[in-house]
N, C-alpha and C positions, 0 to 999 in steps of 0.2 A: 455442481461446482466441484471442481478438482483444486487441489496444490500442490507446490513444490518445493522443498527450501532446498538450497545453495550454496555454499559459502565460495565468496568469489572474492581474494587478495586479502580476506579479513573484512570483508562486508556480508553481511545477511540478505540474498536474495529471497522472499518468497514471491511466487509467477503463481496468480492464480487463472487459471479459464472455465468457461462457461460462465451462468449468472448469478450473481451474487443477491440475492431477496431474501423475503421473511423466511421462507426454510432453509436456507443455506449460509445468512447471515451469523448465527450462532456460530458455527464450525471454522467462517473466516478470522470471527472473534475470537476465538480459541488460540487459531494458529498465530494470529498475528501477535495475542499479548504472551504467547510463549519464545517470542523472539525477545520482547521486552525484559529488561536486566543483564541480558548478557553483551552486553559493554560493547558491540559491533554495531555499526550505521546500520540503519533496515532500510535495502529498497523494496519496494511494493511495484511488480510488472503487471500493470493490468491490461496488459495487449491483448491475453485473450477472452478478456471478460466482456460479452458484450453488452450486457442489461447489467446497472446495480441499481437499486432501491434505497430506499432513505434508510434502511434499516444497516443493510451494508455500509452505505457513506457515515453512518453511527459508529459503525466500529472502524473504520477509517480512526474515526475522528477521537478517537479513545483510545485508538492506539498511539497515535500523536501525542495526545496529553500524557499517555504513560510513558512513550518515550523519553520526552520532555523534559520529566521529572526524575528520570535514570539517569540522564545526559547522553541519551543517542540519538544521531540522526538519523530522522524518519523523513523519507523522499517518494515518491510514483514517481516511477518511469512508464517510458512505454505505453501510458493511457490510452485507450481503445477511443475511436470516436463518440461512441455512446456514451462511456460510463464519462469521457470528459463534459460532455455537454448537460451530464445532471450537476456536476461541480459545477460547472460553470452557471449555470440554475440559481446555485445556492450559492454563489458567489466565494466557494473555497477553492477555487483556483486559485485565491489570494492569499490565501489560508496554506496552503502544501507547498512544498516547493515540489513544484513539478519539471523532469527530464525528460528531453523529447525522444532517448534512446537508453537502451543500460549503460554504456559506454559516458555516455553521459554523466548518467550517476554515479557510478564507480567514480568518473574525475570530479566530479561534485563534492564528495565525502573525504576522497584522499586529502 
């Protein structure tokens, strides 16, 4: 698993690809709660991700909460079809606000 961060108009992109699992979950937890507290929306592109694991959808989910409680929004764009259909599993498709595009997102946040 790779990453990327962005800053796009004053939003926080991080694009991750490849898979997000048990040994690669730590490091997406890393990146993502060091977006948390600096006062910019986070979008999360996980186009190129093609497998995540409950371990990743963990830190999804705890990056939300952390958001949350900073007051930034936290969004996925771009969700790959795999990693959508484990949300969708777990029924936090209902849970994220999810963007069918970055573009998306960016007018999501604005």
């Amino acid at each position: 698993m790779e990453h990327k961060v962005e800053e796009n108009g004053g939003t926080l992109v991080i694009a991750f690809s490849g898979d997000i699992d048990l040994q690669s979950s730590p490091d997406a937890r890393k990146a993502l709660l060091a977006l948390v507290g600096k006062g910019a929306p986070i979008l999360v592109d996980l186009s190129g991700v093609g497998y995540i694991d409950s371990s990743g959808v963990a830190s999804l989910v705890e990056c939300l909460q952390s958001s949350k409680k900073s007051g930034q929004q936290f969004l996925l764009v771009s969700v790959s079809e795999g990693a959508l259909r484990v949300l969708q599993l777990a029924r936090l498709d209902r849970v994220f606000k999810i963007c069918a595009t970055l573009d998306e997102g960016i007018a999501a946040v604005s």
